[in-house]
C-alpha positions in Angstrom: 1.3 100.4 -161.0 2.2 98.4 -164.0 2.2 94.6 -163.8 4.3 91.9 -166.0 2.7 88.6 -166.4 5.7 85.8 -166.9 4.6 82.6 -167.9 6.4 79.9 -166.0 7.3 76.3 -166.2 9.1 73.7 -163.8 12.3 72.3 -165.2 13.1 69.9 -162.4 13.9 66.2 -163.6 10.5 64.0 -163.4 10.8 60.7 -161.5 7.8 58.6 -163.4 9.0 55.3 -161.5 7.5 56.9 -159.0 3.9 57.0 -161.0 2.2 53.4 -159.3 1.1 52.3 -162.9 -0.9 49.0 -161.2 -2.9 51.9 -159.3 -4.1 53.5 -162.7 -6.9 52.0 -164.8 -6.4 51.9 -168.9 -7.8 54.9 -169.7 -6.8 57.9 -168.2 -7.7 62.1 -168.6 -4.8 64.2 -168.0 -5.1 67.4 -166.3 -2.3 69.7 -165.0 -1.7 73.4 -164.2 -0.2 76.0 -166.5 3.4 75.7 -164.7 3.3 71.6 -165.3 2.7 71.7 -169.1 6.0 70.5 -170.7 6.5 68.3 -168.3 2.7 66.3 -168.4 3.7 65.7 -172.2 7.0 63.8 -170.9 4.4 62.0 -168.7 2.1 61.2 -171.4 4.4 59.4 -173.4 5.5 57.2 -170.5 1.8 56.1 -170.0 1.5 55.4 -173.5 4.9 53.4 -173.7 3.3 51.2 -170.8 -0.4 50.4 -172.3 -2.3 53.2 -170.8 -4.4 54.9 -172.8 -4.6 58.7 -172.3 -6.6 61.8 -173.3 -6.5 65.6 -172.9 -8.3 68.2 -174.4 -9.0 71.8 -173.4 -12.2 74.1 -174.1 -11.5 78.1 -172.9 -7.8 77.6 -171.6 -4.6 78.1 -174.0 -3.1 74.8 -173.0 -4.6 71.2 -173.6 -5.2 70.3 -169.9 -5.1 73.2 -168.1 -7.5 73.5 -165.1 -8.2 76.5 -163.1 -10.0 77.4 -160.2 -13.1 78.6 -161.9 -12.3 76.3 -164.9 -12.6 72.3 -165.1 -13.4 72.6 -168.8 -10.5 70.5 -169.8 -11.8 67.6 -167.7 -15.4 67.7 -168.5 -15.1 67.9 -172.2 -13.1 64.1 -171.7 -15.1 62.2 -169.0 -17.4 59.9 -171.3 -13.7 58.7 -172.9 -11.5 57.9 -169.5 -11.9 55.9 -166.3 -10.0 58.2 -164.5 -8.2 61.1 -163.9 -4.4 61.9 -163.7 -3.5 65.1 -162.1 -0.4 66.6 -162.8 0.6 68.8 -160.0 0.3 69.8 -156.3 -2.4 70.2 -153.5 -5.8 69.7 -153.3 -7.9 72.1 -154.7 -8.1 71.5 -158.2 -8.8 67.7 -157.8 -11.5 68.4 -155.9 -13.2 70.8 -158.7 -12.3 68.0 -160.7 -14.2 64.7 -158.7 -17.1 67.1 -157.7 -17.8 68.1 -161.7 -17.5 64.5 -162.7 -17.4 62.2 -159.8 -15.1 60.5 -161.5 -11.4 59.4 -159.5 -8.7 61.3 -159.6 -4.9 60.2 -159.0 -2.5 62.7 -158.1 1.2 63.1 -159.2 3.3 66.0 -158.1 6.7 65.9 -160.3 8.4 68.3 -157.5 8.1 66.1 -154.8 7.5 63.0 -156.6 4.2 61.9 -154.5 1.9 59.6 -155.8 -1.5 59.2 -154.6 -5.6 58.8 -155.0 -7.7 61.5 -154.2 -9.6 60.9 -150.8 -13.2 61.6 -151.8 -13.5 62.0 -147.5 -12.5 65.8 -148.0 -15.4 66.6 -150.1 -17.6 65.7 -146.9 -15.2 68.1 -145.0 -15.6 70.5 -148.4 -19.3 70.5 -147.8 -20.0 70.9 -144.1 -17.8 74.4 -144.7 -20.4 75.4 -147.2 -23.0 74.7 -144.7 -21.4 76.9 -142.2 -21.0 79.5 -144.7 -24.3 79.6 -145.9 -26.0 79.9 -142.1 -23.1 82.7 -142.1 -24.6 84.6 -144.9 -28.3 84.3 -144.6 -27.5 86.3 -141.1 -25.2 88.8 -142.2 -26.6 92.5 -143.0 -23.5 93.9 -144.5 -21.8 92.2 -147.5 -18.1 92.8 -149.2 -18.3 92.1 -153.0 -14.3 91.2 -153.9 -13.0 92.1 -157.5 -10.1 91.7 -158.7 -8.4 93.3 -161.9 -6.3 90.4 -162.9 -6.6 89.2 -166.4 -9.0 86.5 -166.4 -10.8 87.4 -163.1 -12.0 90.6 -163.7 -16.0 90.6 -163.1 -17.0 94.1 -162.0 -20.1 93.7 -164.0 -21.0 90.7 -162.3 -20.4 92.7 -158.9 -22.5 95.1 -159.6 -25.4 92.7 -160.6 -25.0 90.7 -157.5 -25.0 94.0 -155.5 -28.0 95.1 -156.5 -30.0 91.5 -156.2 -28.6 91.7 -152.5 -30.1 95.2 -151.5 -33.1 94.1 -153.3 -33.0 91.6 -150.4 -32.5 94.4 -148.1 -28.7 93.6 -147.4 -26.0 96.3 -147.8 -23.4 95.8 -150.5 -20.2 97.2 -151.1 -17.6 96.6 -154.1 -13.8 96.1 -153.0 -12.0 96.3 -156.2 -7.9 94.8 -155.3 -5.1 94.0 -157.9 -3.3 91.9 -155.0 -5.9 91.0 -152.3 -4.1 90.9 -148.9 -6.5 89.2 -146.4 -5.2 91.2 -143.4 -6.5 94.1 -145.4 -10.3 92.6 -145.4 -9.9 92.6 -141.4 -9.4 96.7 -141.8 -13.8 96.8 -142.9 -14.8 94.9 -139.3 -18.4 96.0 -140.4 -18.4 93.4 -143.0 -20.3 90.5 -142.0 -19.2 88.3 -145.3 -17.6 88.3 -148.5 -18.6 87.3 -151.8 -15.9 86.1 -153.8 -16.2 86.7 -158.1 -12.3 86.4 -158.5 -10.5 83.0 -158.4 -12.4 80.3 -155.7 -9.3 80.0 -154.4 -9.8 83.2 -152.0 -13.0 81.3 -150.7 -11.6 77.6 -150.5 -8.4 77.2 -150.5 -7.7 79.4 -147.9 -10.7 77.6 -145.8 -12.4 81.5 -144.8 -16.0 80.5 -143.6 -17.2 83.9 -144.0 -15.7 84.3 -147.6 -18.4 82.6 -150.5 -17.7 82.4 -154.1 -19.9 83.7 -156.6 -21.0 80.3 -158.3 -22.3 79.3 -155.2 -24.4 82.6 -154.7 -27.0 81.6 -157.1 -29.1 78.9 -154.2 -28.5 81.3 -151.0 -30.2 84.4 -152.4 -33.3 82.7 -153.3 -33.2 81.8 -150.0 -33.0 85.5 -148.1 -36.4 86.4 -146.6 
């Protein structure tokens, strides 16, 4: 099966009224996804036609700004210059990356919806007693599901196979799931699997909340910790 990759962009109209400009400190990083990139630069120039002082950057990703799940290169490379963070877009997940990497604030603006808010730093304690749960999960489990995916960007089969052979090295059992589209109802078909280890995008281990899916950057801690 042949796939198409079509980049996207939202063309809805931007409220910025709706950006609480008292809320912000002077300087400010910018940080969006790919589908909010035109319209961060209308944003931009508002902040800058009301005082604020902005900056955005970029480091492996195409556009300036542009944060993804296994990616918060554009917001690190800024941090000694701002105060904060503007987020251009929706949910949590990539504000989260973003606060954890720098500890830093981060403001949210969604131009769809037009919601304005601060980033509550209570959902990183939530964020962390998952990882707990997950890592009692994985020290038990015998049999382990390594996910791969074959999307541009994501593909790490050579990574699988390392971490599948440091895991029967700890006497677990390792198998390689290689998916162009993962379907979690699919995962439920291999009941033998104990837990996944996740090297596609984090967002298969925690944005869909699974505590018995891990990604791979947090691998590193738990194997040293097998017996």
């Amino acid at each position: 099966m042949k796939a198409i990759f079509i980049p996207t962009q939202y063309t809805g109209k931007v409220d910025l009224e709706k950006i609480e400009l008292d809320k912000l400190p002077e300087s400010l990083g910018i940080i969006t996804t790919a589908q909010f990139q035109k319209k961060t630069e209308e944003i931009i120039q508002f902040l800058e036609s009301k005082g604020k002082k902005t900056f955005i950057d970029k480091v492996k990703q195409k556009n300036a700004g542009q944060l993804l799940g296994c990616d918060q290169g554009a917001a690190l490379k800024i941090q000694d210059k701002v105060d904060a963070y503007l987020y251009v877009g929706s949910g949590d997940f990539h504000p989260m990356g973003v606060v954890m990497k720098t500890d830093k604030d981060v403001f949210l603006f969604n131009p769809v919806t037009s919601l304005f808010e601060k980033f509550d730093r209570n959902k990183i304690g939530n964020y962390e007693k998952i990882k707990k749960v997950k890592h009692i999960k994985f020290l038990s489990a015998d049999n382990i599901g390594i996910l791969v995916s074959v999307k541009l960007g994501q593909y790490s089969y050579n990574k699988a196979v390392e971490i599948k052979q440091k895991l029967e090295e700890k006497g677990k059992n390792a198998f390689i799931f290689v998916f162009d589209e993962l379907n979690t109802m699919e995962m439920e078909n291999f009941n033998f699997i104990e837990f996944w280890i996740n090297t596609a995008c984090p967002r298969i281990a925690d944005d869909r909340d699974k505590k018995n899916v891990m990604d791979m950057a947090d691998l590193e801690n738990e194997l040293i910790q097998i017996k």
